[in-house]
N, C-alpha and C positions, 0 to 999 in steps of 0.2 A: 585555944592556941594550937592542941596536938591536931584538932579537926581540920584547921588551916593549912597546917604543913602536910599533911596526908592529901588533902586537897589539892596543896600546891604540884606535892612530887608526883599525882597520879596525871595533872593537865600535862605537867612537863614531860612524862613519860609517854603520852598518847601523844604528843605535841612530836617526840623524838622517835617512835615510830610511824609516823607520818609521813614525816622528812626522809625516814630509812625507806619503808615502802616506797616513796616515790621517786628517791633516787635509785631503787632496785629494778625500779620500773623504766628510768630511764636509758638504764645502762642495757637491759635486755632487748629495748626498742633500738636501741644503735645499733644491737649485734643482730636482730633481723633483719634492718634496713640493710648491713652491711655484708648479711648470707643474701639474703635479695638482689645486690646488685652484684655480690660474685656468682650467681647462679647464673642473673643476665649477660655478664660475660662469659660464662662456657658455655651459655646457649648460643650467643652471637658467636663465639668461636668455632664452636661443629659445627652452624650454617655455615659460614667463611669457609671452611675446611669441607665441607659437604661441596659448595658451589664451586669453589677453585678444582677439586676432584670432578665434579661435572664436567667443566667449561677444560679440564686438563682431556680428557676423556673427547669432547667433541673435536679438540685441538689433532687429535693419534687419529679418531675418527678421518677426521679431513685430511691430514698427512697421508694414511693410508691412501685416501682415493683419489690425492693429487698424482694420477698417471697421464702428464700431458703431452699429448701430440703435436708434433712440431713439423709444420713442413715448409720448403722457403717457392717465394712465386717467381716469376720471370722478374719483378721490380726488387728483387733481392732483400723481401722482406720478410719473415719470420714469420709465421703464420702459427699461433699456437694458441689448440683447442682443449677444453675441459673431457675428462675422459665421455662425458653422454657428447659429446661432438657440437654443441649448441650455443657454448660461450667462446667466442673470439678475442683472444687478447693479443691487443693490435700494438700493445707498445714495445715489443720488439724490435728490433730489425738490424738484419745482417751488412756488414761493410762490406762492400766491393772495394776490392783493389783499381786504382785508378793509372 
């Protein structure tokens, strides 16, 4: 009878660290998954933050060297060129007093 109950309490007790180990185990797999997908957000957020800095940067760039030329023709249209003098943008144009 004592061999049975020694029997019993040892299955039960390998039985109830089983269930501890595997619930140890699964609470440690949430908290990687869940470093794992905050990491993926501060990585996708210094890209964002890297490209918007970029694309801010091309934005000053191009501001800087919008120095555009302007001059008006005899049909009192606005004539205004990129500063390398090669692009025409033609949708301008001045009113004449009638």
């Amino acid at each position: 009878m004592i061999n049975y109950t020694i029997l019993g309490t040892t299955v039960a007790s390998w039985i109830l660290i089983y269930f501890l180990i595997k619930r140890i185990n699964r609470i440690e797999a949430k908290a990687l998954i869940e470093n794992r997908i905050l990491s993926g957000r501060i990585q996708t957020l210094g890209k964002t933050a890297k490209e918007w800095d970029d694309s801010r940067k091309f934005d000053i760039k191009r501001l800087n060297a919008t120095t555009l030329k302007a001059t008006a023709n005899s049909a009192g249209e606005l004539i205004v060129t990129s500063p390398d003098g090669k692009t025409i943008l033609n949708e301008f144009k001045l009113r004449t007093k009638k």
